[in-house]
Structures are given as structure tokens and as C-alpha cells.
ROVEX-624591 format. One record per residue (C-alpha): residue number from 1; residue in one letter; x, y, z. Coordinates in nm, 2 decimals, decimal comma, padded with zeros to 4 digits. Example, Ala and Ser with C-alpha at 12.3 -4.5 7.8 and 13.67 -1.06 7.14 Angstrom:
SITE    i  aa      c1      c2      c3
SITE    1   A   01,23  -00,45   00,78
SITE    2   S   01,37  -00,11   00,71
This chain:
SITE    i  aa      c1      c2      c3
SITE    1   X   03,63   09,34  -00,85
SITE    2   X   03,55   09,54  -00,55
SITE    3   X   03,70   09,85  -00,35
SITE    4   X   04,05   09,74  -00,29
SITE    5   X   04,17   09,97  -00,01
SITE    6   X   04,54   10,14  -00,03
SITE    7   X   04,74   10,02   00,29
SITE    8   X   04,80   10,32   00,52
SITE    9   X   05,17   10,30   00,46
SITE   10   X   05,12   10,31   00,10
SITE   11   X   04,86   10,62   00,06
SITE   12   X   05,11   10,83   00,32
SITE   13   X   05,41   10,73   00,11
SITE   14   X   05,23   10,83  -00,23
SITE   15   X   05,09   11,19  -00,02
SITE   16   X   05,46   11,23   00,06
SITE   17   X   05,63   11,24  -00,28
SITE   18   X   05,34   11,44  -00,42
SITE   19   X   05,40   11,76  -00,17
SITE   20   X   05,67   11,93  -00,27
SITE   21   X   05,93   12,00  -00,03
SITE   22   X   05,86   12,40  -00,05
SITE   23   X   05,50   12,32   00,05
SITE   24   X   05,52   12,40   00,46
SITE   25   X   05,69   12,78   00,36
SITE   26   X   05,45   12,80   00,07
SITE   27   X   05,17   12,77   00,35
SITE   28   X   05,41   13,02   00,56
SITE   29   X   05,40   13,27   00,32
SITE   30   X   05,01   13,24   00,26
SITE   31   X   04,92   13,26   00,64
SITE   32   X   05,18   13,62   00,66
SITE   33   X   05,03   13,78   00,37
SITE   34   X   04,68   13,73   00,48
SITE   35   X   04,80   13,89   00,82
SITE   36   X   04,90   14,15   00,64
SITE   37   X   04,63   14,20   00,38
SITE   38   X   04,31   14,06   00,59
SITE   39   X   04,07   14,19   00,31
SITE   40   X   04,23   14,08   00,03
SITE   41   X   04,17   13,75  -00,15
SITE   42   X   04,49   13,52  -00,29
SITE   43   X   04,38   13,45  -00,61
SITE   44   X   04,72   13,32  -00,74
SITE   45   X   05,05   13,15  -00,62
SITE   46   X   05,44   13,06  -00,73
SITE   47   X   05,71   12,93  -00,61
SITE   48   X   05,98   13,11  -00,78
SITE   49   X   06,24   12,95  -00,62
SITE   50   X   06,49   12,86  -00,36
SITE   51   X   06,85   12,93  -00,23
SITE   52   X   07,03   12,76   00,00
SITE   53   X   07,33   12,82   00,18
SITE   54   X   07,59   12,67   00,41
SITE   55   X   07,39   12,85   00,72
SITE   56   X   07,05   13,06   00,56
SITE   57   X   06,82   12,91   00,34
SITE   58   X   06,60   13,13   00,10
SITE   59   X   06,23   13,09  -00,01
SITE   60   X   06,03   13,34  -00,27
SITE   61   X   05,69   13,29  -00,33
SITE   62   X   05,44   13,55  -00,56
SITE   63   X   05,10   13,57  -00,45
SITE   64   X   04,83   13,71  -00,63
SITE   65   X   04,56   13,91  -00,42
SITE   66   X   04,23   14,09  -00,53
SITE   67   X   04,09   14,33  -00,29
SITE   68   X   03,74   14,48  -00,43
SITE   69   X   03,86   14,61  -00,80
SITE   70   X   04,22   14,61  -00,70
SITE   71   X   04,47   14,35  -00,81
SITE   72   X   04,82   14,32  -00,67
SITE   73   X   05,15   14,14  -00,62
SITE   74   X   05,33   14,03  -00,32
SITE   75   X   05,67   13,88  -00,29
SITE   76   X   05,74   13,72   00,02
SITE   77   X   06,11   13,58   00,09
SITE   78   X   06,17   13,32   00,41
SITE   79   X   06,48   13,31   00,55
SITE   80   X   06,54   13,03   00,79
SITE   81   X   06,84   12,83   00,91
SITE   82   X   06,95   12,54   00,73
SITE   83   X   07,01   12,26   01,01
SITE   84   X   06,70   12,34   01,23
SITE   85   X   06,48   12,52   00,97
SITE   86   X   06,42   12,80   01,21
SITE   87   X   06,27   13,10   01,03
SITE   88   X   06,46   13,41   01,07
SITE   89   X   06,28   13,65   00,84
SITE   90   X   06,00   13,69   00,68
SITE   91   X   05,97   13,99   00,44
SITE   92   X   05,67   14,11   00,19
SITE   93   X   05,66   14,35  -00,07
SITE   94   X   05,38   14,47  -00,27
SITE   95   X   05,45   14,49  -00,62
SITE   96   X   05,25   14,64  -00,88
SITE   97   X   05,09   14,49  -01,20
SITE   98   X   05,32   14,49  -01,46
């Protein structure tokens, strides 16, 4: 037995199924809170969920971010159009620790 390489077609097929089709707005989301919190780390993340609809599709992520001592949520919602996956809004909101 030696190394037995994967075919290229194979390894990008097997990458494909394991990302999850929310993974390109969960990278979204990321890149816009860090814009909006530069100092802050994301220490946590969740996909809580997604809503589509015959012309807007809906994406809501919490991130976890620690800044110094302080720990806080954000919600961040994307809004982009169905057919061309536009985005139309993206929205964050600080939430508190509960």
C-alpha cells in the first residue's frame, strides 16, 4: 500500500457536499461584523436559519464577539434576491448576553 491520491474531480465533489449551502453569507456576515466591530474578536458562530421567498431570500447568523472583558451578540440578517442572489440588505444588531 502506498499514497493513493483522490482524483481532482473526486476531492472537489467530496469539498462540495461538505459546505453547506449557507457557507458564502455565513462568510458575508463575518466580513460585515468585523467592519463594524474592528477590535472585537468572533469567538462564536450560528446559522439560525433561512427564509426564502418567491422574490427575497433571508439569512440570520449569531456571532459571538469578545472585545477586552466585554462579550456580545450580533445578529446579522441578509437579504438578497432569489434568482440572482444579489444582496439587498444587510442589517446587524447588537444584542446583549442573556
Amino acid at each position: 500500500m502506498g499514497f493513493q491520491p483522490i482524483p481532482f474531480i473526486e476531492a472537489t465533489q467530496e469539498s462540495n457536499e461538505q459546505t453547506p449551502s449557507y457557507a458564502k453569507w455565513g462568510q458575508l456576515a463575518m466580513k460585515r461584523t468585523k467592519e463594524e466591530y474592528p477590535k472585537a474578536d468572533i469567538v462564536d458562530y450560528l446559522h439560525v436559519g433561512r427564509q426564502e421567498g418567491p422574490v427575497l431570500t433571508t439569512e440570520k447568523f449569531r456571532l459571538w464577539l469578545k472585545e477586552g472583558t466585554t462579550e456580545f451578540g450580533v445578529e446579522v440578517t441578509i437579504s438578497f434576491y432569489s434568482k440572482s442572489e444579489a444582496v439587498k440588505e444587510v442589517e446587524l444588531k447588537k444584542v446583549a448576553r442573556r
